[in-house]
C-alpha positions in Angstrom: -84.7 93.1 -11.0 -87.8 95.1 -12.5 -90.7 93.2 -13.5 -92.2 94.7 -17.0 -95.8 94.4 -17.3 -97.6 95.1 -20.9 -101.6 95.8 -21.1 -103.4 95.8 -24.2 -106.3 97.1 -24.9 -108.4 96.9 -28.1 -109.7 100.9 -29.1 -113.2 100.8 -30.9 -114.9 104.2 -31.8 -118.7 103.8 -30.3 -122.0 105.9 -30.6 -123.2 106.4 -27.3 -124.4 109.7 -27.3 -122.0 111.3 -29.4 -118.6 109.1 -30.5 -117.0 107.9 -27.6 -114.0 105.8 -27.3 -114.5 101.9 -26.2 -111.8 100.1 -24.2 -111.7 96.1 -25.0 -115.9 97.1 -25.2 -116.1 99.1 -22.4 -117.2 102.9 -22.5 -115.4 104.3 -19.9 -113.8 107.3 -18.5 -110.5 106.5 -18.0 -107.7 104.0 -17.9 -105.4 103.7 -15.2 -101.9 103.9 -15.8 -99.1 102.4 -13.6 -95.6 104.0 -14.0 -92.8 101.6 -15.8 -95.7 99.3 -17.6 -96.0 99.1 -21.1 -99.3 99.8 -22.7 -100.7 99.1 -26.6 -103.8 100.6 -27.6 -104.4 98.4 -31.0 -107.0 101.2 -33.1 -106.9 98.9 -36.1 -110.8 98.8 -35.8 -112.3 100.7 -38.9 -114.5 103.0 -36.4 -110.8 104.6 -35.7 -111.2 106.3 -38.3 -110.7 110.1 -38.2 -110.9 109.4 -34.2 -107.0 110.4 -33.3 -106.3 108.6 -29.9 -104.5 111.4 -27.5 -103.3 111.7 -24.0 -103.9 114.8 -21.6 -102.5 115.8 -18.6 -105.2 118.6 -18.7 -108.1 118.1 -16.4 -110.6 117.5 -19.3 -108.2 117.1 -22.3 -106.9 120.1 -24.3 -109.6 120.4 -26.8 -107.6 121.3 -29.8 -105.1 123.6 -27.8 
């Protein structure tokens, strides 16, 4: 039998040289995802605002494409 595993992670909207995302605090490039895990990103956080959360598989995001 499969094993589920859920993360969670808490999505802040930062300025750190220009808005950046914040993952449970941390500015960081990337998280790593694990096929057949669950994942919440919780953006209740009012610096969400306006900041859409999306996922690429383009090198460097699509950048409104």
């Amino acid at each position: 039998m499969a094993r589920t595993t859920t993360f969670k992670y808490t999505v802040t909207v930062v300025s750190s040289g220009g808005n950046k995302y914040a993952i449970d605090g941390n500015t960081q490039q990337y998280v790593v995802l694990f096929p057949g895990c669950t994942y919440e990103f919780n953006q209740d956080d009012s610096s969400n605002s306006g900041h859409p959360l999306r996922f690429s598989e383009t090198d460097n995001g699509s950048h409104g494409g």
